[in-house]
Backbone as a chain_set.jsonl record, in Angstrom:
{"seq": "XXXXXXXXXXXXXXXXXXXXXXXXXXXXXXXXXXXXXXXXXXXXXXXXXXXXXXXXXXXXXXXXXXXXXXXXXXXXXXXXXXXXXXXX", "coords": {"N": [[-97.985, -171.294, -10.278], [-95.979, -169.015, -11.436], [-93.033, -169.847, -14.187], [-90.419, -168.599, -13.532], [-90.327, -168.011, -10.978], [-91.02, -170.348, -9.742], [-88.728, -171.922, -10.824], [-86.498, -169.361, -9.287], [-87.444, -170.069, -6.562], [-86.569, -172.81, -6.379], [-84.397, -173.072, -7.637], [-82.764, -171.113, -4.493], [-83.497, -173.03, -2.802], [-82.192, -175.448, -3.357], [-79.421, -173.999, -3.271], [-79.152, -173.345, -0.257], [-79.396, -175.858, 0.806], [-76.856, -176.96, -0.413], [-74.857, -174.966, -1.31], [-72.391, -175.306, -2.19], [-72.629, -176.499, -5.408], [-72.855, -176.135, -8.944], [-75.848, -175.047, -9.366], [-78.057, -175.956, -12.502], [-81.544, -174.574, -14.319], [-82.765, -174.996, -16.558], [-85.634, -172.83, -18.074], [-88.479, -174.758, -19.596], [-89.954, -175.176, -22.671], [-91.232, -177.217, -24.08], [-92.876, -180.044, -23.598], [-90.765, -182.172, -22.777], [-88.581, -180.264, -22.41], [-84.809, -180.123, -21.967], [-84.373, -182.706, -21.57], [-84.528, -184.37, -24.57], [-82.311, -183.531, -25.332], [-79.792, -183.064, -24.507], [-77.393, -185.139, -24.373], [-75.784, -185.757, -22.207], [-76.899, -185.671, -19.65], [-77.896, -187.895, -17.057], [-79.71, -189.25, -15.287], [-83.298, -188.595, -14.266], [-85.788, -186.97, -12.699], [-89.168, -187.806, -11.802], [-92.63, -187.878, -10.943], [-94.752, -190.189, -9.208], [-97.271, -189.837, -11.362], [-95.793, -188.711, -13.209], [-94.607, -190.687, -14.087], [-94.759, -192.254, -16.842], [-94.229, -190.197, -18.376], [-91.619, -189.873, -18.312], [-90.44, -192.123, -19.296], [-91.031, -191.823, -21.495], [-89.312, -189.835, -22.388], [-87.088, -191.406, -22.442], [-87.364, -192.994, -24.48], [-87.668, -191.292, -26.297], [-84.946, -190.189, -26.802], [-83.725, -192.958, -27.454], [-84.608, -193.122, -29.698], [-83.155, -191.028, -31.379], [-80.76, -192.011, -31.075], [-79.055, -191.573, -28.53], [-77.668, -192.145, -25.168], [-79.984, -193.709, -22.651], [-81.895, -192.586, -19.644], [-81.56, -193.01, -15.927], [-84.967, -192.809, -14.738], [-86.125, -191.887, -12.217], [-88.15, -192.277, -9.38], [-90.187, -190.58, -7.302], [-92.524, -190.564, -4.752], [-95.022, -187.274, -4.129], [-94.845, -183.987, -2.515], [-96.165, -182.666, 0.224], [-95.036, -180.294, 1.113], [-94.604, -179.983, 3.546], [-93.752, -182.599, 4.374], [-91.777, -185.041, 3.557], [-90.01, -186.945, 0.547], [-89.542, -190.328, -0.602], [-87.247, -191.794, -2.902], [-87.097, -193.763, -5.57], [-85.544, -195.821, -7.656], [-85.506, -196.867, -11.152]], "CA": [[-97.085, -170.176, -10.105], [-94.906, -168.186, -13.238], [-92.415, -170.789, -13.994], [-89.484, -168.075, -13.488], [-90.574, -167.603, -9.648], [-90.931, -171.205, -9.344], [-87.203, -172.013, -10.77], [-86.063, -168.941, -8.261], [-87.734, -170.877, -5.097], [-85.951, -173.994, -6.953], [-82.364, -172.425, -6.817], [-82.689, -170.702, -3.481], [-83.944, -174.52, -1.312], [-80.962, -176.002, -3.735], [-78.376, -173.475, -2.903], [-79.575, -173.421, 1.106], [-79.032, -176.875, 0.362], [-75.772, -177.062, -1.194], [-74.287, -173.99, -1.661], [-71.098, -175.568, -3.212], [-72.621, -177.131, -5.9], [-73.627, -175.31, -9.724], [-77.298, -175.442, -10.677], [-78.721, -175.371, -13.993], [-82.622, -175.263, -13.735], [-83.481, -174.437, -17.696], [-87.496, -172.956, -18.578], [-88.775, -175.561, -20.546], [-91.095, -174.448, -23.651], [-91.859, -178.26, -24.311], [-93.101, -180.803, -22.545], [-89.662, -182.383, -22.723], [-86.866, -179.784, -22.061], [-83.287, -180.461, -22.583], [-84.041, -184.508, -21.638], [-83.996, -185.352, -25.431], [-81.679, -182.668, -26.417], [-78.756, -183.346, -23.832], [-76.845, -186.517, -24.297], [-75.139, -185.97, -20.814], [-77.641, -186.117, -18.628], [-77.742, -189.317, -16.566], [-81.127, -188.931, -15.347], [-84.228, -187.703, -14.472], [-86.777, -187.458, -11.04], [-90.15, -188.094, -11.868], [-93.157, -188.464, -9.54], [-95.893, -191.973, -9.749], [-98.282, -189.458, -11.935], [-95.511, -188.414, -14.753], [-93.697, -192.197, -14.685], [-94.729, -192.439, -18.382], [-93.373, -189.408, -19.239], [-90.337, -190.319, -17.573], [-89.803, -193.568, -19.909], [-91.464, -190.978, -22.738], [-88.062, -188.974, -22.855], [-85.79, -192.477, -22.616], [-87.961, -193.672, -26.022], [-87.306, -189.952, -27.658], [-83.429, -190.246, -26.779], [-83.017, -193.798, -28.096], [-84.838, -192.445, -31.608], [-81.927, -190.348, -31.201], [-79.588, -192.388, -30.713], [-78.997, -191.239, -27.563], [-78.098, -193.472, -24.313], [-80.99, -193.66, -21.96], [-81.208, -192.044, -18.759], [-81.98, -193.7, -14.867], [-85.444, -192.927, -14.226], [-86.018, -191.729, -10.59], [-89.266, -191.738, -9.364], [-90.369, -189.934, -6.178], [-93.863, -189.33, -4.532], [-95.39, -185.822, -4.12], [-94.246, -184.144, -0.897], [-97.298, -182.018, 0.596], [-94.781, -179.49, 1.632], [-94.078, -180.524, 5.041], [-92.974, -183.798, 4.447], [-90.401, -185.69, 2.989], [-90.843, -188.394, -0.032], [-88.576, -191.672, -0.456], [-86.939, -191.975, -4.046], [-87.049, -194.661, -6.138], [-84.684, -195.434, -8.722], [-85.787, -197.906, -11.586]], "C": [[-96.255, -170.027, -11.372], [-93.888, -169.355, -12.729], [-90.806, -169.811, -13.522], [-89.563, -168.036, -11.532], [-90.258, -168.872, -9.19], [-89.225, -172.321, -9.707], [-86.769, -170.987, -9.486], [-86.413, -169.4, -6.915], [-86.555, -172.329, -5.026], [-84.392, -174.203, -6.196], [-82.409, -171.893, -5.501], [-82.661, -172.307, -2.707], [-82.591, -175.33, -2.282], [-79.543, -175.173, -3.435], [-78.309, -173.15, -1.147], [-79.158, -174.717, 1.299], [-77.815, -177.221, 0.262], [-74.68, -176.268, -1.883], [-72.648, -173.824, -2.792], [-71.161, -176.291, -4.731], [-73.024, -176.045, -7.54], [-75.17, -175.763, -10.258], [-77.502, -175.063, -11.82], [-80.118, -175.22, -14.112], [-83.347, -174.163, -15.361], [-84.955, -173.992, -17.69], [-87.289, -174.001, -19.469], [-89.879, -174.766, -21.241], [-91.345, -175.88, -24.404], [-92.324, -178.918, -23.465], [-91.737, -181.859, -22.177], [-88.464, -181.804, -22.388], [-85.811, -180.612, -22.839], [-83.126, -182.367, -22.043], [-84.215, -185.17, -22.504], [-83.203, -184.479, -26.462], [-80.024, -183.027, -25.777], [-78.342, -184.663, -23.518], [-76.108, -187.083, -22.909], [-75.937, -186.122, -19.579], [-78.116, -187.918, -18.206], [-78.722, -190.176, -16.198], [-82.1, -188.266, -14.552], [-85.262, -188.052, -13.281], [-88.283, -187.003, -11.886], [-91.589, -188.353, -10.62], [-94.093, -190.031, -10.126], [-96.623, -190.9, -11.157], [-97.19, -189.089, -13.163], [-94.528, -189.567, -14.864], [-93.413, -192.22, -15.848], [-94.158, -191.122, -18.846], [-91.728, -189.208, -18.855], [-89.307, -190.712, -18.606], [-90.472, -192.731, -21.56], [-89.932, -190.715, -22.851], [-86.817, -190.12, -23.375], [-86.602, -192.869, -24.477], [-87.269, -192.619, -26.891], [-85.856, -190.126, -28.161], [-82.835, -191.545, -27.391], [-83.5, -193.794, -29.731], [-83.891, -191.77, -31.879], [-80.732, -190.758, -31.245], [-79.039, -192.067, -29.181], [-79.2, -192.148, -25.842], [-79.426, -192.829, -23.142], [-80.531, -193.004, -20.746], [-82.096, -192.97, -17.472], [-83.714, -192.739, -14.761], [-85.784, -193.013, -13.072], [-87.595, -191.721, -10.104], [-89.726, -191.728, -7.572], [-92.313, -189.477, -6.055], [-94.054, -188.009, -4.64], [-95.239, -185.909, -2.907], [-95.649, -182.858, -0.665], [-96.566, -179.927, 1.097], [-94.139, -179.336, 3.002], [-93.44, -181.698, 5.314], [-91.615, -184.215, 3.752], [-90.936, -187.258, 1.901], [-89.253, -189.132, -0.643], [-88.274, -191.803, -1.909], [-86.531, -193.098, -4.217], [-86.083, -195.283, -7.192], [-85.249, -197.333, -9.681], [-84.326, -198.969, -11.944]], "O": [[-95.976, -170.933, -12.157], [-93.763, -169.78, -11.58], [-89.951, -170.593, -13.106], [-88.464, -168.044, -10.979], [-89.375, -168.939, -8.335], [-88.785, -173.203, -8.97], [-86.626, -171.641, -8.453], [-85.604, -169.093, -6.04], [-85.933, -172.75, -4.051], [-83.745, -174.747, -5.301], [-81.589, -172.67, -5.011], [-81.665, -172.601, -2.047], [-81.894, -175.949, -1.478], [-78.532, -175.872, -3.381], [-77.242, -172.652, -0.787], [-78.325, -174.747, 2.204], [-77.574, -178.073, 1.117], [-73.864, -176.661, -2.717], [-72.123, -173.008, -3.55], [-70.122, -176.641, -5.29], [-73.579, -175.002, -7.196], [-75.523, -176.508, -11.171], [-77.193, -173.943, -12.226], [-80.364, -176.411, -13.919], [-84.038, -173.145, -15.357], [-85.68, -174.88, -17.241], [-86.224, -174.215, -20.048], [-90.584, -173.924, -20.685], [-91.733, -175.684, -25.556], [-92.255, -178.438, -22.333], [-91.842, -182.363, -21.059], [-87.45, -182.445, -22.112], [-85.85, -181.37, -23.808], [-82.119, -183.071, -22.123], [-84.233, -186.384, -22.3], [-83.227, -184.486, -27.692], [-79.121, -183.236, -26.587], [-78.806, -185.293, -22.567], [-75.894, -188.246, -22.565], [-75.513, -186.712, -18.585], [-78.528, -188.817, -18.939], [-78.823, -191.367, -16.494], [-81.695, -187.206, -14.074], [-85.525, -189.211, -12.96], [-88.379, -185.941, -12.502], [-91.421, -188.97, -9.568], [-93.996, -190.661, -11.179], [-96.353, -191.466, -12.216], [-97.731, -189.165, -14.266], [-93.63, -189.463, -15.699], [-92.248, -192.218, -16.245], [-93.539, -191.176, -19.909], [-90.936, -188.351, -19.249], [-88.186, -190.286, -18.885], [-90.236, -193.266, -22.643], [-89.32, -191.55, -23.516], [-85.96, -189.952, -24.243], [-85.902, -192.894, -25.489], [-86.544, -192.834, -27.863], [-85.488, -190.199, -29.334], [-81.686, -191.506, -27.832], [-82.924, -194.309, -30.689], [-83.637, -191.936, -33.072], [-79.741, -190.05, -31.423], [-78.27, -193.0, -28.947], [-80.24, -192.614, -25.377], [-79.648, -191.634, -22.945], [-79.343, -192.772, -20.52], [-83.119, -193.572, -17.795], [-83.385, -191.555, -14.683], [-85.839, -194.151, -12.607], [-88.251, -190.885, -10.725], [-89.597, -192.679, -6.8], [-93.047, -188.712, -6.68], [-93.199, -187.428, -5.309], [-95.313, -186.893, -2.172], [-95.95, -182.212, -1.669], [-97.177, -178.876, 1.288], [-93.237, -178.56, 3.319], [-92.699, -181.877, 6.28], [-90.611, -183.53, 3.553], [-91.717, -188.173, 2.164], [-88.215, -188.566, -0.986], [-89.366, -191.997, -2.445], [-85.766, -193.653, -3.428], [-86.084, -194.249, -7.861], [-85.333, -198.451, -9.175], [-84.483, -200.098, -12.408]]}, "num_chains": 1, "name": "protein.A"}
């Protein structure tokens, strides 16, 4: 799906969600985004299949100088279910 449709599904189940809270939910035009451009971010949800690119972005950010971020990593949810997060 267009990644603009799939951010607007994003924000809608996060603001249904949470309505009091602000999202940010950037396009990315790398395979990285703003996780080795933003020093504030704390960290980052991942599923088992992009782990390594998980611990990819913490490598970019400490070339950077930049402190590392938690690593979250979450199954794939089918849609109907619900999946159990991990945190390294």
């Amino acid at each position: 799906e267009p990644q603009g449709i799939r951010i607007a599904r994003v924000l809608h189940f996060l603001r249904s969600v949470r309505p009091d809270v602000t999202y940010d939910c950037p396009s990315l035009s790398d395979p990285f985004g703003p996780s080795i451009t933003d020093p504030a971010l704390l960290a980052i949800v991942v599923s088992e299949e992009t782990r390594a690119g998980g611990a990819k972005c913490n490598e970019v950010r400490a070339e950077r100088s930049m402190p590392g971020m938690d690593v979250i990593t979450t199954g794939l949810v089918d849609g109907g279910g619900s999946a159990e997060l991990a945190s390294e």
